[in-house]
C-alpha positions in Angstrom: 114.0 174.2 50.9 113.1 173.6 54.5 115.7 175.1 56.8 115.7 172.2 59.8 118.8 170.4 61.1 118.8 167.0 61.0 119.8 165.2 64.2 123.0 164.4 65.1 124.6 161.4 67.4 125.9 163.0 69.9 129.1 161.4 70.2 129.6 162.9 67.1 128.5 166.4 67.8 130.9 166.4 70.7 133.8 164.0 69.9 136.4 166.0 72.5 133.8 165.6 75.3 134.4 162.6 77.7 131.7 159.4 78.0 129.3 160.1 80.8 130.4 157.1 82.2 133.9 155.3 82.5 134.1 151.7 82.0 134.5 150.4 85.8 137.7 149.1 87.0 138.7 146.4 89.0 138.8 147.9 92.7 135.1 149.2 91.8 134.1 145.8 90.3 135.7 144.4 93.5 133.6 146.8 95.4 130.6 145.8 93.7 131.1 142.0 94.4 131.5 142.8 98.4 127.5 144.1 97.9 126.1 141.9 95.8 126.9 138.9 95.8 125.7 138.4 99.6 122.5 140.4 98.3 122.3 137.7 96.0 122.8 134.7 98.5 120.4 136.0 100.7 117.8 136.7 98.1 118.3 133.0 97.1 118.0 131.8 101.2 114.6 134.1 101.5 113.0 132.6 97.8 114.1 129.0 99.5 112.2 129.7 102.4 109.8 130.9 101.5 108.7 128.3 98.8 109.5 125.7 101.1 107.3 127.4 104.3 103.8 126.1 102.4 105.2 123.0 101.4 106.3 122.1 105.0 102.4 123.3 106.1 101.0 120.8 103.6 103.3 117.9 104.8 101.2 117.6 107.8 97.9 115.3 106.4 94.6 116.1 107.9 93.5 113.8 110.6 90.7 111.0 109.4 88.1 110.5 111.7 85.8 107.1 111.7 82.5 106.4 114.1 82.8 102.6 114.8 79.6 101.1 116.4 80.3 97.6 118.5 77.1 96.0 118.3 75.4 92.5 118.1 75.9 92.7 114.4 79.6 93.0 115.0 81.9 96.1 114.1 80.0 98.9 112.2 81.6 99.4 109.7 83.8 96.7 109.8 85.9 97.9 106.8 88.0 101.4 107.1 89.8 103.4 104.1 93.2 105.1 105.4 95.8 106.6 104.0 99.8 105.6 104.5 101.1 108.5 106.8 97.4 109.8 107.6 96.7 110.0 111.4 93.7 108.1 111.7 91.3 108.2 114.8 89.0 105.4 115.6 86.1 106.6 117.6 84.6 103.3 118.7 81.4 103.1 121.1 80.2 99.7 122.2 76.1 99.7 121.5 75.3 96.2 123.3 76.5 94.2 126.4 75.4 90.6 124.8 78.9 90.9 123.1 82.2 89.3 124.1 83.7 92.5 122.0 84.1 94.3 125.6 88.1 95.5 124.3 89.4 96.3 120.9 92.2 95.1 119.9 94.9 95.4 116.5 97.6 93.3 117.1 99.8 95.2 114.6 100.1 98.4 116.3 100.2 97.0 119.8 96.7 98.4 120.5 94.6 96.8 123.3 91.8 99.4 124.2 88.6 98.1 126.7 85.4 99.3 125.5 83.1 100.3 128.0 79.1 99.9 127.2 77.9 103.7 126.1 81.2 105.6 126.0 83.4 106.1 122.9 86.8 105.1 123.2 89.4 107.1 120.7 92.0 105.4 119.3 94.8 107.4 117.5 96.9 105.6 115.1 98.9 106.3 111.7 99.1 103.7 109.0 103.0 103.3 108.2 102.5 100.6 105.2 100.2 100.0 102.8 97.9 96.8 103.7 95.4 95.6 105.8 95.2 96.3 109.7 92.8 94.0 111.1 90.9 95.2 114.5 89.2 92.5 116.6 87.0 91.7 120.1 89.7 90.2 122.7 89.3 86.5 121.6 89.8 87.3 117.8 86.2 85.9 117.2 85.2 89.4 115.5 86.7 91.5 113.4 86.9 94.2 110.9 90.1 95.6 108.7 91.8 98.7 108.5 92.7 98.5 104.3 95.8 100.8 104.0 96.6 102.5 100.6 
């Protein structure tokens, strides 16, 4: 016969000795609200924050950028992609003076922009609406189109 005890519960064993811990009572329960609950609020406001930090960086669209040549051909290209809400820039350089296209113009966004012979003219814009923006020379004789999506 083997002579080892077999374990006992120790609430058993020692059935006059007190819990280690006594259940908590109201005032410490009260006590514990005062800490934690503004621990908790704050921990939510920081979390917020901080997931909404990246998404307010990504809100901000990259700026499009498009190399329009005015020569006797016309606008080149003469059809532009943009995005609704993406600033768009318009780099435009007039190639040839046998053009009546000496100005850009689009109507839409009230945008009337001479175009002197050799230099690029930038014109910032951002597309509000899907649709097509069309750009023309001064006398509307040509043209191209700003197609919105």
């Amino acid at each position: 016969m083997s002579s080892r005890a077999l374990p006992v519960p120790i609430a058993s064993a020692c059935p006059s000795t007190p819990p280690h811990h006594a259940p908590p009572q109201p005032e410490d329960l009260r006590a514990m609200k005062k800490i934690v609950v503004p621990f908790l609020l704050s921990s939510l406001l920081l979390a917020g924050w901080a997931l909404a930090a990246p998404a307010a960086r990504k809100a901000a669209p990259a700026e499009q950028r498009v190399s329009i040549e005015m020569t006797s051909k016309g606008f080149v290209p003469d059809t532009v992609l943009a995005r609704v809400g993406q600033p768009l820039v318009l780099a435009v350089t007039r190639r040839t003076e046998r053009t009546c296209a000496t100005e850009i113009v689009i109507k839409e966004m009230k945008i009337h922009e001479p175009l002197p012979l050799g230099r690029t003219v930038e014109i910032r814009l951002t597309p509000s609406k899907r649709g097509a923006l069309r750009f023309t020379c001064a006398m509307g004789m040509i043209a191209g189109v700003i197609l919105v999506r």
